[in-house]
One Martini backbone bead per residue (centre of mass of N, CA, C, O) as a GRO file, in nm:
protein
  118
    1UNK     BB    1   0.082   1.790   0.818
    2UNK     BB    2   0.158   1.519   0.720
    3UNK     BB    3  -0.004   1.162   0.766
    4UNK     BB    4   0.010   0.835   0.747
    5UNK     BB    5  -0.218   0.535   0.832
    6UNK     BB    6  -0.181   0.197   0.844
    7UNK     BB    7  -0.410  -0.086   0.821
    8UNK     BB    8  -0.540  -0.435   0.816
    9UNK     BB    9  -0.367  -0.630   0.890
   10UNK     BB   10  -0.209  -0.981   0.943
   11UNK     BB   11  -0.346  -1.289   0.979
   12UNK     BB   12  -0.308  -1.536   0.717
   13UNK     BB   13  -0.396  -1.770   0.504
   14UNK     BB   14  -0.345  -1.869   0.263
   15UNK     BB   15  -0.556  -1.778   0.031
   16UNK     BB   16  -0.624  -1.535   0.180
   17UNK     BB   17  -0.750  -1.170   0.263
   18UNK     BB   18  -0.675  -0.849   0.264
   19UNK     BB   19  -0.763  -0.497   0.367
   20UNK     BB   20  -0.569  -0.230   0.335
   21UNK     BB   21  -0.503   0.117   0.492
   22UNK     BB   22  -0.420   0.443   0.362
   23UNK     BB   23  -0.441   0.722   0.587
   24UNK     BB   24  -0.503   1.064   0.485
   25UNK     BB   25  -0.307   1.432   0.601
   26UNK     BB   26  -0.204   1.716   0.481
   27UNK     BB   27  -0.276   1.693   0.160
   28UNK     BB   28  -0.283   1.738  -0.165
   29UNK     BB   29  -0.385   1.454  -0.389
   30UNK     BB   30  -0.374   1.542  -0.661
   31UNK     BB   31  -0.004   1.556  -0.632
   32UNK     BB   32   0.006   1.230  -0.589
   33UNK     BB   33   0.125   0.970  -0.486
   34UNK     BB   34   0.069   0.603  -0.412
   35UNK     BB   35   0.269   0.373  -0.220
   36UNK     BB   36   0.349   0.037  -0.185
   37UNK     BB   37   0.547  -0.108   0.063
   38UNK     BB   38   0.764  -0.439   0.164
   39UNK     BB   39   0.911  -0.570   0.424
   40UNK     BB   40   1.185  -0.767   0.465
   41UNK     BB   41   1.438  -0.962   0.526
   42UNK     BB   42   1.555  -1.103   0.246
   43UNK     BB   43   1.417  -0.785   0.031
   44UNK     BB   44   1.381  -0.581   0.137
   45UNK     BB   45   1.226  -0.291  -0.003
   46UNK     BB   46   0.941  -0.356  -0.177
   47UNK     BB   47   0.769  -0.251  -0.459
   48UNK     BB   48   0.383  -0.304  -0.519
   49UNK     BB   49   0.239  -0.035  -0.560
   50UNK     BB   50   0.031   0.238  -0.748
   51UNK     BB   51  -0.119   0.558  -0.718
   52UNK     BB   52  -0.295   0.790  -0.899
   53UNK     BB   53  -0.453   1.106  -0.790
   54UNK     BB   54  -0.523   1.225  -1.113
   55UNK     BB   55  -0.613   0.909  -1.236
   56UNK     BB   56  -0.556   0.619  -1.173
   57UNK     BB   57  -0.298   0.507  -1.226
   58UNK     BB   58  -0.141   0.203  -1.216
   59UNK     BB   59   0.126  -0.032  -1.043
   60UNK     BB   60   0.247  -0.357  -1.038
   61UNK     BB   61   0.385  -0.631  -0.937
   62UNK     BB   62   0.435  -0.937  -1.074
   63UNK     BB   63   0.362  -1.112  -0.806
   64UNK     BB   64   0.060  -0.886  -0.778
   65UNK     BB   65  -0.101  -0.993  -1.016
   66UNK     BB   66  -0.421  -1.055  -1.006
   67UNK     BB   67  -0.461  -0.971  -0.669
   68UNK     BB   68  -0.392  -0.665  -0.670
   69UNK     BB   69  -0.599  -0.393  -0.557
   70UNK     BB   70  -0.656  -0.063  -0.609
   71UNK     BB   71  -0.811   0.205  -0.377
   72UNK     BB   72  -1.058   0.466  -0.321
   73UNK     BB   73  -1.132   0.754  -0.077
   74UNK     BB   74  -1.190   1.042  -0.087
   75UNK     BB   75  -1.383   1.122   0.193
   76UNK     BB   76  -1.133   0.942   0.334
   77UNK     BB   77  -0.811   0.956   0.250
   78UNK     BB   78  -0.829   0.678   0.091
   79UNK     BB   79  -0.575   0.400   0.044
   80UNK     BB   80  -0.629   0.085  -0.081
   81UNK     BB   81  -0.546  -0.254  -0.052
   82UNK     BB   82  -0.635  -0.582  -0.227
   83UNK     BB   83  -0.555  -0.868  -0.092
   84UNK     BB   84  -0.525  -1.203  -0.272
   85UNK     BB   85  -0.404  -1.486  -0.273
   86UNK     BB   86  -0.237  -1.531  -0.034
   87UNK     BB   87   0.130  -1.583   0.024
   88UNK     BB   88   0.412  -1.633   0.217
   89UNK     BB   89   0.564  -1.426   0.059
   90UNK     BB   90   0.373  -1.144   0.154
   91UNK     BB   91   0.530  -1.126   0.411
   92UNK     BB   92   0.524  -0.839   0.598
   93UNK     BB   93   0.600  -0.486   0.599
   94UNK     BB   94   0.310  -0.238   0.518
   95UNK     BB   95   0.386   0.085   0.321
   96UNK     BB   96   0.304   0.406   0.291
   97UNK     BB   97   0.308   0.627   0.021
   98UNK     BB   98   0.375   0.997  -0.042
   99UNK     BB   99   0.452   1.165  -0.396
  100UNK     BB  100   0.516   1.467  -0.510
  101UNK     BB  101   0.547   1.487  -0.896
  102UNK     BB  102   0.739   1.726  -0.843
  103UNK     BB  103   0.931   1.755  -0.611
  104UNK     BB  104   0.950   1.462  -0.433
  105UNK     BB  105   0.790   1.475  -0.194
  106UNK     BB  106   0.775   1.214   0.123
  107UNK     BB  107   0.570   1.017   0.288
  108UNK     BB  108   0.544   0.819   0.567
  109UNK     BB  109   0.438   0.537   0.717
  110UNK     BB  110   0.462   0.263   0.992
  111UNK     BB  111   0.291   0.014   0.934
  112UNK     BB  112   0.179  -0.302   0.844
  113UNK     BB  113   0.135  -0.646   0.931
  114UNK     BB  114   0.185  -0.943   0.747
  115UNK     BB  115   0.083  -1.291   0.785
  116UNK     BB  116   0.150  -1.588   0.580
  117UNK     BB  117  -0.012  -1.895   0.756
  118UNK     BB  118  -0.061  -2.226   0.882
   0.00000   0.00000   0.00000
């Protein structure tokens, strides 16, 4: 049963940091990838990273290039997202998701709230 688990949430203030992480398992990483995506009431759920857990090859939306980047540890099946220089628009609910490159077969973790306000 395959199974992520996002943490690392929080308030912070405008130009604060948070370090994300996606807690994964029940699947072999090697077939997947991982993306955060963050869900707003205005603009509802928006990919904001991937990264390939064959290559590590990674993709930003152009709005967090910059400030967020993606790390990975292999022996506890975690991969992190370390978002800087956080604006109030980076404000949302954000989840991982882990896509397996050829069935596509997709598992959603329940999501950790970051909230970016002064």
């Amino acid at each position: 049963q395959a199974q992520l688990v996002e943490s690392g949430g929080g308030l912070v203030q405008p130009g604060g940091s948070l370090r994300l992480a996606c807690a994964t398992s029940g699947f072999t990483w090697y077939y997947y990838t991982i993306g955060w995506f963050r869900q707003t009431p205005g603009k509802g759920r928006e990919a904001v990273a991937c990264i390939s857990l064959a290559d590590d090859a990674t993709v930003f939306v152009d709005s967090v290039k910059g400030r967020f980047t993606l790390a990975r540890d292999n022996a506890k099946s975690t991969v992190y997202l370390q978002m800087t220089g956080l604006k109030p628009e980076d404000t949302g609910l954000y989840y991982c998701k882990a896509r397996h490159f050829d069935s596509g077969a997709e598992y959603w973790g329940q999501g950790t709230e970051v909230i970016v306000s002064s």
